[in-house]
Structure formats: structure tokens, C-alpha cells
N, C-alpha and C positions, 0 to 999 in steps of 0.2 A: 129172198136169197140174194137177190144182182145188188141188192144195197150192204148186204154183209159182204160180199165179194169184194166190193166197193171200195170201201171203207177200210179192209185189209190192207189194200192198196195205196191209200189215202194214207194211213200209217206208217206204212212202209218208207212212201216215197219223201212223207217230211222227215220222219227219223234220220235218210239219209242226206235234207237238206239240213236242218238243224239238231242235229245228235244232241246237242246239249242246252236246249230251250230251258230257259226261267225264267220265274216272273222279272218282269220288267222294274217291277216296284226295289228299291233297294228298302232294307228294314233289316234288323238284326233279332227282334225278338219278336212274338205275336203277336201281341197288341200294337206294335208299330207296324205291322201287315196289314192290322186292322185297320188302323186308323188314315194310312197310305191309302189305302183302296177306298173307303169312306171320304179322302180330298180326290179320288182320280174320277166321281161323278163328276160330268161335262165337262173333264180337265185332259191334259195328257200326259203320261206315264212322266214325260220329259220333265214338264214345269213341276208336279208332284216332288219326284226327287229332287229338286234344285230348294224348295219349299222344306220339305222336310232334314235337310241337312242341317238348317237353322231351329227348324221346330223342335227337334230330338237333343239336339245338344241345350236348348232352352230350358226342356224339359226331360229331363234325362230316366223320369219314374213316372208308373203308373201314378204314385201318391201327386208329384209333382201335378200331374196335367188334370189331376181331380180337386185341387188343390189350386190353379190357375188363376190371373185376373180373365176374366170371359173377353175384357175388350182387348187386352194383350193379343188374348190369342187370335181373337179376329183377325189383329193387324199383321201378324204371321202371316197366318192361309188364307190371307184378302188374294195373292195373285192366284190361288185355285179357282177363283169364284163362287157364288152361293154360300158365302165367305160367314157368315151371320148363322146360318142352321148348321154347316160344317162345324164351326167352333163351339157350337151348342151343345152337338151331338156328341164331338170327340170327349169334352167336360164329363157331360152326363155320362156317357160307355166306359170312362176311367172309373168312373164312381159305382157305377154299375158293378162294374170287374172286380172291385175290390171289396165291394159290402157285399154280393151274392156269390162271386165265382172264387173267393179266396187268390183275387190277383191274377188268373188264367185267363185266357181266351178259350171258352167253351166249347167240346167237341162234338154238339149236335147240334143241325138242322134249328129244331124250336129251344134249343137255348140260344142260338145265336142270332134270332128272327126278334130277339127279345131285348137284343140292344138296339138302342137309339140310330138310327140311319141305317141301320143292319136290313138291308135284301137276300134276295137266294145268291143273285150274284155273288158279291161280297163273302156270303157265308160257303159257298162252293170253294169258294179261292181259297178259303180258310180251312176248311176240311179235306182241301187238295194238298197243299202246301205245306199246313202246319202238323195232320194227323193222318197221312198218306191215305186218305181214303178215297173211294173214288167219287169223283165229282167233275157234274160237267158246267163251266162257268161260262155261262150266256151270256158274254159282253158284244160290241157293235161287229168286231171282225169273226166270233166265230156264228153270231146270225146268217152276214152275209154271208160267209163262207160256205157255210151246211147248205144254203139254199139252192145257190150257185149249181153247187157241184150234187143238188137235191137226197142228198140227206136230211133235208127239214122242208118245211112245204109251211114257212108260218114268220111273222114277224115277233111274234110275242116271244118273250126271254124263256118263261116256263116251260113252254110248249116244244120249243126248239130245245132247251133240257130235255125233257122226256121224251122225245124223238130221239135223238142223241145215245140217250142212256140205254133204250132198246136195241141197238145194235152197235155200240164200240163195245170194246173187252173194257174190264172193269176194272183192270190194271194199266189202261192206256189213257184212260179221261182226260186227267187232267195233265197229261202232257201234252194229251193230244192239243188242246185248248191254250197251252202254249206256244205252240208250234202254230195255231194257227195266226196267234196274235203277229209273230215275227212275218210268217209268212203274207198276212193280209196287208203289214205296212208294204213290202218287200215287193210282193207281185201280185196278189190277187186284191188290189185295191181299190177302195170304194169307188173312184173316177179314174179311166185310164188303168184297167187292169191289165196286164201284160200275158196275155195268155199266149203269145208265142214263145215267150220263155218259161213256160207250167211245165211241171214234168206229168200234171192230173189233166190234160187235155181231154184225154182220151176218156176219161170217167165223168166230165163234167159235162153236163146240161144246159151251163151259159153259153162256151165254146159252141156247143152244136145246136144253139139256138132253142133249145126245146125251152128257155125258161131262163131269168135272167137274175129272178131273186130279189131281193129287197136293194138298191141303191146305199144304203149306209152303212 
């Protein structure tokens, strides 16, 4: 019950630091959400969109980017890194989309587990974003974050999903996982967190030393 309490609170108090949290990713259609967060493995949101302004105007259609030279594209999303399996994958998931999904990005869990570099991460962000459903997207800031403040007691992605999803409202998820993204660059940051200016002080486990969470 003190971690539903918690977590109310938790809510509450980022709503009223970032009322209007979004993905970070810039993208216009689904499968440009897709394949954004697909380049944002070991990358940052930052270099992604700077990357993708070129990549999207190069390639303006699903058919386009299935359709690609493979080394073209490499030399595109070379400054994302992992530059070789990222243009691999986005190739293949065009082709994918088009010959099985009728051109969509798919609206379930094991449809979307089913494209090429496609994680639960990725596929939450997708099912948060593009089909409002709820989903909690276990990237590096909301691990730390949940732990911190011990909502989650784990480093693993999944796990801290399903800790998560047992006690947020199921209409809060994936805002909340917004909110944390702005908030984990902002203040509760991997080195040099600023917990004198948290307004979660009081709820957190780092601050009061019970427990310090994962570093990353």
C-alpha cells in the first residue's frame, strides 16, 4: 500500500513539473517512431533526431527504406552507432511492415517482438505512443529512477516493467515514463543527482539512504 501511495505522489509531483512530457524522439508517422527508437540503442535522443532529419527526407516511404541501398543507409545512421545491424534491421522491419503488416506498425506485444531489433522497450514506446495503450517503457532513466525512489528493486528491463505495471494506474504509464525521461536528465541524474532540488525527497529511498539503485 506505501508504494501505491507512493507512486500517487510521484505522479502527481512530475505532472506538475512537466504537464506536457513527450517523446523525445521527433517522428511524424509510426514507423518513423520505430525506427527512431531502433537508432536511439546506445545513442541519444539528441544525435537520433539530428540523424533522422536526413534519414526521413532521404527516405520519405516505408517502400523507400525497404527498397534502400543497405550501404547508403549505413552511412546515414553511422553517427548512431551499431551502424551495420541498425541499417540492417530498419531494411528488414520496412519489408517486414509491408509484406505482413499491410504498411502499419503493429498494435501488439508478439506482433512487434516479431520485427527485426524490436525489444519490449521499443514495442512499449510503441503501444504507448502510437495506440494509447498502456505501457511502461524500461529505458536507462526510468530503471534508475523506480529504484531510487524503490518502486522497482531490480536492474533488469522486464522486471522493472512488471513491478511498474503492478502499481501505476494504467492510464498514467506511459506518461509517467516520459516524465521520467525529462526529469532523470534534469535532476535525478545518473552522476550528481540533485536531490536538493526533488520535490520526491520525501518519498525516495536514495535521499534517505535506505538504498541507492542502479548507477545508470
Amino acid at each position: 500500500m506505501k508504494y501505491k501511495r507512493n507512486v500517487l505522489k510521484i505522479i502527481d509531483e512530475l505532472k506538475k513539473l512537466y504537464p506536457e512530457a513527450v517523446c523525445a524522439l521527433e517522428y511524424r508517422t509510426d514507423y518513423e517512431l520505430l525506427f527512431s527508437a531502433r537508432l536511439s540503442a546506445q545513442c541519444t535522443d539528441a544525435r537520433v533526431n539530428i540523424v533522422t532529419k536526413t534519414l526521413f527526407k532521404k527516405y520519405p516511404t516505408l517502400k523507400a527504406f525497404a527498397e534502400s541501398d543497405l550501404d547508403e543507409l549505413m552511412k546515414i545512421v553511422y553517427p548512431c552507432g551499431f551502424f551495420r545491424t541498425k541499417a540492417r534491421d530498419i531494411k528488414e522491419a520496412a519489408k517486414t511492415l509491408l509484406d505482413k503488416f499491410g504498411g502499419r506498425v503493429p498494435g501488439t506485444m508478439e506482433e512487434l517482438l516479431t520485427l527485426p531489433g524490436i525489444g519490449r522497450k521499443t514495442a512499449n514506446l510503441i503501444l504507448g505512443d502510437v495506440y494509447g495503450k498502456p505501457a511502461i517503457v524500461a529505458d536507462t532513466h526510468c530503471i534508475r529512477i523506480s529504484n531510487r525512489l524503490g518502486l522497482a528493486a531490480s536492474r533488469d528491463p522486464k522486471k522493472v516493467e512488471f513491478e511498474l505495471k503492478k502499481i501505476v494506474p494504467s492510464d498514467e504509464q506511459s506518461m509517467l515514463c516520459h516524465r521520467f525521461v525529462w526529469f532523470g536528465r534534469a535532476v535525478c541524474r545518473a552522476r550528481g543527482p540533485k536531490c536538493g532540488e526533488c520535490p520526491l525527497i520525501s518519498v525516495c529511498n536514495y535521499a534517505s539512504g535506505q538504498g541507492d539503485g542502479p548507477s545508470a
